[in-house]
C-alpha positions as CSV (number, residue, x, y, z in Angstrom):
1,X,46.6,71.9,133.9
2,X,44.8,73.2,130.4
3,X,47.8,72.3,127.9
4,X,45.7,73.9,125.1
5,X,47.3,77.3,125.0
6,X,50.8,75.8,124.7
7,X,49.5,73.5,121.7
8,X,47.9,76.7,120.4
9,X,52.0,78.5,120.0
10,X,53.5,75.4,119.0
11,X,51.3,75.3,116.0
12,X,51.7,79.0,115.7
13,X,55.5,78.5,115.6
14,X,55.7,75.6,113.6
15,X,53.7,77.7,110.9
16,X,55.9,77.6,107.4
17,X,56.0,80.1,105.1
18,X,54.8,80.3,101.5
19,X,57.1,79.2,98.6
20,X,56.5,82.6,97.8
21,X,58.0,84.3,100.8
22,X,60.9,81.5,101.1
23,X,62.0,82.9,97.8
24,X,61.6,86.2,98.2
25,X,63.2,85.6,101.5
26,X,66.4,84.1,99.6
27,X,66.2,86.1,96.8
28,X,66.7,89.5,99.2
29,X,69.7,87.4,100.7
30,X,71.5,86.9,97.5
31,X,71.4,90.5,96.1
32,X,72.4,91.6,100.0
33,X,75.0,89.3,99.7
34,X,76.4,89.5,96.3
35,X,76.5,93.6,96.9
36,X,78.5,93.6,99.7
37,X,81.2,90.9,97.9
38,X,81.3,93.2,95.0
39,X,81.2,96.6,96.8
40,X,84.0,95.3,100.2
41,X,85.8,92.0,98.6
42,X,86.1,91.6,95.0
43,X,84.1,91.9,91.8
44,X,83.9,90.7,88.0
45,X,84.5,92.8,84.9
46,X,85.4,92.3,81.4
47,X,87.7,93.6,78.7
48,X,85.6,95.5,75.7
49,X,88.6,97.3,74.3
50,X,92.6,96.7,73.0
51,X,94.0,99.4,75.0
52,X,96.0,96.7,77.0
53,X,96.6,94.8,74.4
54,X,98.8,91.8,74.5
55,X,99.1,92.1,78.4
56,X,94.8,91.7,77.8
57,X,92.8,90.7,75.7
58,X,89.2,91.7,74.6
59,X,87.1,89.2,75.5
60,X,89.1,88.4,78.6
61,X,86.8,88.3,82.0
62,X,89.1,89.0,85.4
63,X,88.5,89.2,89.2
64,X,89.3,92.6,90.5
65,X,89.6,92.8,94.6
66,X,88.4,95.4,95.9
67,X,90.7,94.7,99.1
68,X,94.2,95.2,97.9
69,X,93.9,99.1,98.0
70,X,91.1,99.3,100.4
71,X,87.5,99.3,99.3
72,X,85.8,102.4,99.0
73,X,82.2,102.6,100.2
74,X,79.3,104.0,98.1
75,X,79.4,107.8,97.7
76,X,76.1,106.9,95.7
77,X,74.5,104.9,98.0
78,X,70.8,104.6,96.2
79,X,70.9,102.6,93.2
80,X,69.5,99.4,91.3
81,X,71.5,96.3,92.0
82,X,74.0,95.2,89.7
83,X,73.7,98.1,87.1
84,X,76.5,100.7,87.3
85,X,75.1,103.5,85.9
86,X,72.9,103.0,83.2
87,X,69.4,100.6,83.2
88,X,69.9,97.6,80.8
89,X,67.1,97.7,77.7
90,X,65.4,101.0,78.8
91,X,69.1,103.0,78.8
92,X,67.6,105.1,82.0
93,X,70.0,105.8,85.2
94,X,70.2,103.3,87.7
95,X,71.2,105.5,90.1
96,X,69.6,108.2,92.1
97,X,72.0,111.4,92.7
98,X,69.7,113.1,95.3
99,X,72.0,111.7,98.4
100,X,75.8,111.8,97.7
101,X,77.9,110.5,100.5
102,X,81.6,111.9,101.1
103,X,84.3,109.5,99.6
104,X,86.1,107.2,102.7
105,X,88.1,104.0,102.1
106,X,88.7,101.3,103.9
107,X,92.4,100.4,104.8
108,X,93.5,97.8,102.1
109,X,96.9,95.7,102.0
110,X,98.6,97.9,99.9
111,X,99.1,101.5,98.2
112,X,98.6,101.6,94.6
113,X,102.2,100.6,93.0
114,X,103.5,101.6,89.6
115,X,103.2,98.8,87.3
116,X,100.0,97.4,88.5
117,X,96.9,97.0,86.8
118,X,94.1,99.1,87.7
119,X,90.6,99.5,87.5
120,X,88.8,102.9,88.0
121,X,86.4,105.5,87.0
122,X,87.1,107.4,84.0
123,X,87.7,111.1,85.2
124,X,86.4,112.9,81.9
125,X,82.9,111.7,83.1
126,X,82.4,114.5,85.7
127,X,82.1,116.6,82.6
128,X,78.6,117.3,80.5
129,X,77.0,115.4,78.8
130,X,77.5,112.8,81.3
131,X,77.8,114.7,84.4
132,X,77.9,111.4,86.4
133,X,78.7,111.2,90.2
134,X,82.4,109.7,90.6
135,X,81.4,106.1,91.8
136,X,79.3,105.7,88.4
137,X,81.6,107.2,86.0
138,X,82.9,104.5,83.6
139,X,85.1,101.8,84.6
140,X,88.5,102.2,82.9
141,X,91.7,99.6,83.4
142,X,95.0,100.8,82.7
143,X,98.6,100.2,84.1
144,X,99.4,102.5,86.9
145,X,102.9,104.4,85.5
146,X,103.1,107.2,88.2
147,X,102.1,107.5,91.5
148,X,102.0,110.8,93.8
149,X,105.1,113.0,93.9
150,X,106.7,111.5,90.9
151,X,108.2,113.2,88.1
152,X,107.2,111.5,85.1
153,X,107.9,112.1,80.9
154,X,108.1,110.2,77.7
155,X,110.8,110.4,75.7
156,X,110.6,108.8,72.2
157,X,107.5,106.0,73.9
158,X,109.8,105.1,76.7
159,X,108.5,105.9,79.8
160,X,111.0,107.5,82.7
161,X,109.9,108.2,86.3
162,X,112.1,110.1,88.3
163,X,114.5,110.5,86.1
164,X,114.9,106.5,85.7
165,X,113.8,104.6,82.4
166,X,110.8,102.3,83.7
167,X,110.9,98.6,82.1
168,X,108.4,98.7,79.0
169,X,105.5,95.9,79.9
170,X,106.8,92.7,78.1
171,X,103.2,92.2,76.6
172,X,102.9,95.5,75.7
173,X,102.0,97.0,72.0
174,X,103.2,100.0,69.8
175,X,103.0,101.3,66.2
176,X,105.4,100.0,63.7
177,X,106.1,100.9,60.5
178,X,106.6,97.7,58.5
179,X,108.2,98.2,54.6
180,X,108.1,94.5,52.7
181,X,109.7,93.7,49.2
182,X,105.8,93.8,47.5
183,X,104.9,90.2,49.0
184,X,101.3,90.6,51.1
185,X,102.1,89.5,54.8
186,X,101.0,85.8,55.2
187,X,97.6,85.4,57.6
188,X,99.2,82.7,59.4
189,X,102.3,85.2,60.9
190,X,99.7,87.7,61.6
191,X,98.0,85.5,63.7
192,X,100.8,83.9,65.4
193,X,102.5,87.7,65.7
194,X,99.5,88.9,67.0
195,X,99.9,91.8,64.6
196,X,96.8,94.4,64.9
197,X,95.2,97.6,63.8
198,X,96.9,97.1,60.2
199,X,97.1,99.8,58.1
200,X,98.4,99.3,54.1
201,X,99.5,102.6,53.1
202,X,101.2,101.5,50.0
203,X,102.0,98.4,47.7
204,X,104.7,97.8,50.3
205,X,104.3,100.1,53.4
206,X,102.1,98.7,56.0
207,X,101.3,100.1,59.7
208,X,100.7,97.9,62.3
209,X,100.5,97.3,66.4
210,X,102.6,94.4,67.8
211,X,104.8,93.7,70.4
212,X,108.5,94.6,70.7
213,X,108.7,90.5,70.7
214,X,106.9,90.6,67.3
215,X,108.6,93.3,65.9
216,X,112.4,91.1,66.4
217,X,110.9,87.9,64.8
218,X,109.3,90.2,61.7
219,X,112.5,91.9,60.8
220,X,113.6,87.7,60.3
221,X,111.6,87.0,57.5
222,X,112.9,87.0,54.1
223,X,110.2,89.0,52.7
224,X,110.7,92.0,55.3
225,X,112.6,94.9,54.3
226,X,112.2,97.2,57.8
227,X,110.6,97.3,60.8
228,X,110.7,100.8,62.7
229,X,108.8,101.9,65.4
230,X,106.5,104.6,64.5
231,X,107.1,107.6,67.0
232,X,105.6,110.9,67.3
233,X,107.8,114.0,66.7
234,X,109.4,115.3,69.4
235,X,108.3,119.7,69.9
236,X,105.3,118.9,67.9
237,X,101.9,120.1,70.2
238,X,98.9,117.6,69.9
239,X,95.9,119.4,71.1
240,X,94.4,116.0,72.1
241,X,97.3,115.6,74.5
242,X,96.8,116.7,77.8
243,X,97.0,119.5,79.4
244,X,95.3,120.7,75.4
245,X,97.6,124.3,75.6
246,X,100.2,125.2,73.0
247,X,102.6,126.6,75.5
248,X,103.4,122.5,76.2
249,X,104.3,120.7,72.7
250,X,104.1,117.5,73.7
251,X,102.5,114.7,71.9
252,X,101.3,110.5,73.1
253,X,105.3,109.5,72.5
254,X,107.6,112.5,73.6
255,X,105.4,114.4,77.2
256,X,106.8,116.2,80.0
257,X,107.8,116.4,82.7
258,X,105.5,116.7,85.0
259,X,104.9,116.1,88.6
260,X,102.1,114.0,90.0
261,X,100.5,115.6,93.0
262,X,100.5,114.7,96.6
263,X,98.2,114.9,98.7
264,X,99.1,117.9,101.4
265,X,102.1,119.0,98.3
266,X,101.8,122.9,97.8
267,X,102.3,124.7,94.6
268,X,102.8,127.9,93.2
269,X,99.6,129.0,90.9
270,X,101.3,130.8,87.5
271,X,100.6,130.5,83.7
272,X,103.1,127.5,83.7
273,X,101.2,125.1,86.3
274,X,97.5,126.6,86.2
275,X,97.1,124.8,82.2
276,X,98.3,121.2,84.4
277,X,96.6,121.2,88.1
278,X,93.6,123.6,87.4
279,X,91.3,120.7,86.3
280,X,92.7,118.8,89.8
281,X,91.9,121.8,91.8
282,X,88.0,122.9,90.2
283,X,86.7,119.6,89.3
284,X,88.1,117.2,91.6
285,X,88.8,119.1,94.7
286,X,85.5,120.9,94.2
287,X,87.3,124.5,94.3
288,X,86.1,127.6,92.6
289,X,88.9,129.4,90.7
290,X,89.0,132.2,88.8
291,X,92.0,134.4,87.0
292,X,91.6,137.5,86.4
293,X,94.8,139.2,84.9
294,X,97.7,138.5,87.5
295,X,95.0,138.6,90.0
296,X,93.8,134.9,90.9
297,X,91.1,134.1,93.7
298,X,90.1,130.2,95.0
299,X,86.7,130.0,96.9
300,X,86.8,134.2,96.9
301,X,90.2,134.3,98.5
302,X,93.0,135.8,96.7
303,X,96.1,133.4,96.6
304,X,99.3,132.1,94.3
305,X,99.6,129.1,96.5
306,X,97.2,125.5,96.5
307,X,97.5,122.6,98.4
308,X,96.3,119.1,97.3
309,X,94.1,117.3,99.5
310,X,94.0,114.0,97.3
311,X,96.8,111.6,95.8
312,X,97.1,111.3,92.5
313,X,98.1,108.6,89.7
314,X,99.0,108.3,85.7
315,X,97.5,105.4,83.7
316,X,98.4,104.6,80.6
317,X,97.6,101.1,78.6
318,X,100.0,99.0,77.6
319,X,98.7,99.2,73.9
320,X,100.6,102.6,73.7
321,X,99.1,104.0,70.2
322,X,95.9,102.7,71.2
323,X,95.0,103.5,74.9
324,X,92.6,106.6,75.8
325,X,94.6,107.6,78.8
326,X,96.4,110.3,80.9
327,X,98.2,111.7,78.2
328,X,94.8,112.7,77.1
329,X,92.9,113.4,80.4
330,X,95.7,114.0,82.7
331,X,95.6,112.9,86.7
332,X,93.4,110.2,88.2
333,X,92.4,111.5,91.5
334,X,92.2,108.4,94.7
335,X,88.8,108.7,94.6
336,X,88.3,107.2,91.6
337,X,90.2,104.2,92.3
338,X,87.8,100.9,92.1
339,X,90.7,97.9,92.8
340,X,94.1,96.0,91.3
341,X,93.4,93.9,88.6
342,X,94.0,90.0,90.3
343,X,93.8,87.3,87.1
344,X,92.0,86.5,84.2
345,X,89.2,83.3,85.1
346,X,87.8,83.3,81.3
347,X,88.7,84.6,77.8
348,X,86.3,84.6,75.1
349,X,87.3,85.5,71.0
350,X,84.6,86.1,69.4
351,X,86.1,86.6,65.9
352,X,87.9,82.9,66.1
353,X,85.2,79.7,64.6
354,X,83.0,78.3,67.6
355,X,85.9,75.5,68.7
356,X,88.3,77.9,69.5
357,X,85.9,80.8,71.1
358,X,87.5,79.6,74.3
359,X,91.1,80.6,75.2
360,X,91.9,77.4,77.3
361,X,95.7,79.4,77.2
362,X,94.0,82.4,79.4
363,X,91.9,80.5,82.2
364,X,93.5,81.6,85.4
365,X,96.2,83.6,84.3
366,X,97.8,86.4,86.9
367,X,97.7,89.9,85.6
368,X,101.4,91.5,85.8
């Protein structure tokens, strides 16, 4: 028998490929790979802002699972690998809005609880100049503080739900007035206070951020006179506070009530609830709705009633007088919700001296 055709495959077969192909080969694999941990399992983000300040830290770098809550698939499934929504250097998008997919979410372990910490897309984003899909819209971390079909107001910075006082996070910060007898505060017990965002109003008057933890030891020292926590007025209306409509004068310390929506909960459109839910109905249930004296028409139908198709949640930071959250921009919608905050694997301070950039302290910390 002629065994020259079989030697002819084996050599064939046996045929390597270039260095060049092997890696592109792996190279294809990884980014396959590493997108489908980040996008179904569990991806990496860091702090860039005090808003949950002492509860986090800027600097601090966490693992966020994307399981817990379910992960949600792309709704903007063409776009460069491992840029959310802007190119790095150039500053072009990295994203291509021409296919939009509906939103769907896997089934996680859990619903989204109050008190956890929570990573999602900032909801202001849908808005011009950004006008960004939901999926690339900034990613914001807060502590979830309502969830849907709660009742929830502020009275004098203490948050109750339902009607019952929710525990104030232990780690959490708020704006203190602190008077002293004339004596400048020592470095060393702003560091080891943590004291931040300080403000010298007067030769003796100073405002400050700490904890509630800070604020007891401060009112110890000798040189202290007070410490009082620095509240806004209750009836006062701040037009940076949501819903932004003088009818409600509520301010970032004293708000509500209000109700969280529900998915398949039904209200009753009026001047009172049209200022809260419109936004909720128009821009993330995609609705068209216009008033026109007593006369008010969604999608061309004339109605007084709307019922929510999505769930809805309040975030707010733990750094109370320094958190861009839903007591400026109201509701965050499911849709936007990315995954619960899991620990904290590095910290990084870059204003401490090049031996103490690392926060040994942080590595591998839970996040309550």
């Amino acid at each position: 028998m002629n065994w020259k055709f079989w030697n002819k495959k084996d050599k064939a077969a046996a045929k390597k490929k270039s260095a060049a192909r092997e890696w592109t080969d792996a190279i294809i694999f990884a980014v396959i790979a590493a997108t489908l941990i980040r996008t179904l399992f569990i991806e990496a983000y860091t702090i860039p802002t005090p808003s949950m300040e002492s509860s986090l830290l800027v600097g601090d770098f966490l693992f966020v699972s994307k399981v817990n809550y379910g992960a949600r698939t792309p709704m903007t499934p063409i776009a460069f690998p491992f840029a959310h929504h802007t190119m790095p250097i150039i500053g072009t998008k990295a994203y291509w809005d021409g296919i939009k997919l509906p939103y769907y979410r896997l089934p996680g372990l859990s619903e989204v609880k109050k008190g956890d910490v929570v990573v999602f897309n900032y909801p202001m984003e849908a808005d011009s100049p950004y006008n960004r899909p939901v999926d690339k819209r900034e990613n914001y971390i807060k502590r979830c503080q309502g969830t849907p079909g709660d009742t929830l107001s502020l009275v004098d910075a203490q948050v109750y739900v339902n009607g019952k006082a929710e525990i104030t996070p232990v780690h959490g910060e708020t704006s203190y007035m602190v008077q002293t007898d004339g004596m400048e505060l020592n470095p060393q017990i702003i560091e080891d206070l943590h004291l931040s965002d300080i403000q010298q109003m007067t030769n003796t008057d100073y405002m400050m951020n700490m904890t509630a933890q800070s604020a007891a030891t401060l009112r110890t020292y000798s040189n202290i006179k007070a410490v009082k926590a620095n509240n806004s007025l209750r009836g006062v209306y701040d037009p940076e506070v949501y819903p932004h409509n003088p009818h409600f004068k509520w301010s970032v310390d004293n708000f509500g009530p209000i109700i969280i929506p529900k998915r398949g909960w039904t209200i009753t459109l009026d001047s009172l609830t049209l200022p809260i839910y419109k936004r909720a109905i128009t821009v993330y249930e995609g609705n068209t709705l216009v008033v026109n004296g007593n006369d008010i028409t969604i999608n061309g139908q004339k109605t007084n009633k709307y019922t929510f198709k999505m769930n809805y949640y309040w975030m707010m930071g733990d750094n109370r007088h320094n958190s861009l959250d839903s007591r400026f921009w109201g509701f965050v919608p499911e849709d936007h919700i990315v995954g619960k905050a899991l620990f904290v694997w590095m910290s990084w301070d870059d204003n401490a001296s090049f031996a103490h950039k690392i926060r040994w302290s942080r590595l591998f910390r839970g996040i309550h």
